[in-house]
N, C-alpha and C positions, 0 to 999 in steps of 0.2 A: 478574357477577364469576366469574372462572375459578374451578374449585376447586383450583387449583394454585398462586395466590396466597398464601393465608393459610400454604400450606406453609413457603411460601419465606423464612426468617426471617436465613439465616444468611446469612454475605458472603465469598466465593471471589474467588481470580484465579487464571485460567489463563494460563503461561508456557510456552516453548519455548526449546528450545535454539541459538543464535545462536553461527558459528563468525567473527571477524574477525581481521584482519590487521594487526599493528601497522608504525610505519616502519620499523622493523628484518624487516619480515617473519614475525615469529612469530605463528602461532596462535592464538588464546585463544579460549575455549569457555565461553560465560557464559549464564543464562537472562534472558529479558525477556519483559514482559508482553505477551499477543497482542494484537494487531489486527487486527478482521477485514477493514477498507477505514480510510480516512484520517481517519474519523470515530467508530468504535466499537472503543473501548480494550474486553480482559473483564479488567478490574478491578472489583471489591469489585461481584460479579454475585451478584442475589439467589440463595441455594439454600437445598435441605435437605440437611444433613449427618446423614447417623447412620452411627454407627462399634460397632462393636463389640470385642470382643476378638479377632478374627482368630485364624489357626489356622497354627501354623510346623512344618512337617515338613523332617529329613533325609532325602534321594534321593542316593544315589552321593556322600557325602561333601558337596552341595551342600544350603545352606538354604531351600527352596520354601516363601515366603507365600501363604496366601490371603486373604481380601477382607477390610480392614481398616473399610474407609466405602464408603457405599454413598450418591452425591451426585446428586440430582436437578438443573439446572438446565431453565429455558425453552430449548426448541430453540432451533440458529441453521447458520446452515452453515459445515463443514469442522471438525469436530470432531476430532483429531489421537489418535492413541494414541500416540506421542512425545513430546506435552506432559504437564506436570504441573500440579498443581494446587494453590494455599496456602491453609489456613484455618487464622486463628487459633495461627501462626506454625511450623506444621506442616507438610511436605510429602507431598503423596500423588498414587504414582507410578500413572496410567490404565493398569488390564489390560483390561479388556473394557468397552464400550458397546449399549446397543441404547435404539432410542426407544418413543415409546408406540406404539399400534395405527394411529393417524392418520400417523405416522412425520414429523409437523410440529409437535407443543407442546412435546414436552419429552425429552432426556436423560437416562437413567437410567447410569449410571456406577459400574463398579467400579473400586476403587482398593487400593492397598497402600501401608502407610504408609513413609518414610526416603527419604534422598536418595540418588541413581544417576544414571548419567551417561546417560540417558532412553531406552534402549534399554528 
């Protein structure tokens, strides 16, 4: 057994931003759950969540968050820093990724918490 199993307790889904076209033409910019092929939705994917109190500073009149959760899941490919990610009816926006040593078990994930338009 992995030892990265017994971590994995909690249940995410990763979303992306989806721009379509209505008949009239207009735009609309909505999130939906990923897929990575026609077979593997990442909804309610095993992780670890752990969040902290995060840390919010003023720069030049702007509010800069730092790292709210810190989200484990099992590697898989194309992992996106434009998507985000729901736990537990929360939203937390992907700043930075890197994986383990093997660079194939698992995704280590920072995040910051509230909603944005996924930039």
């Amino acid at each position: 057994m992995s030892t990265l199993a017994p971590r994995l307790r909690h249940r995410v889904t990763f979303q992306q931003q989806v721009t379509e076209r209505d008949s009239e033409g207009v735009e609309a910019t909505t999130w939906q759950t990923v897929w990575l092929d026609s077979y593997t939705e990442l909804a309610d994917v095993p992780a670890e969540v752990l969040t902290g109190p995060g840390r919010e500073a003023v720069v030049a009149g702007q509010v800069n968050a730092d790292t709210a959760a810190r989200i484990t899941v099992r590697w898989f490919p194309g992992l996106s820093q434009s998507w985000r990610i729901l736990w537990e009816g929360l939203i937390y926006n992907i700043r930075t990724f890197d994986t383990d040593a093997t660079a194939r078990r698992e995704w280590r994930i920072r995040c910051t918490e509230g909603m944005n338009d996924g930039q």
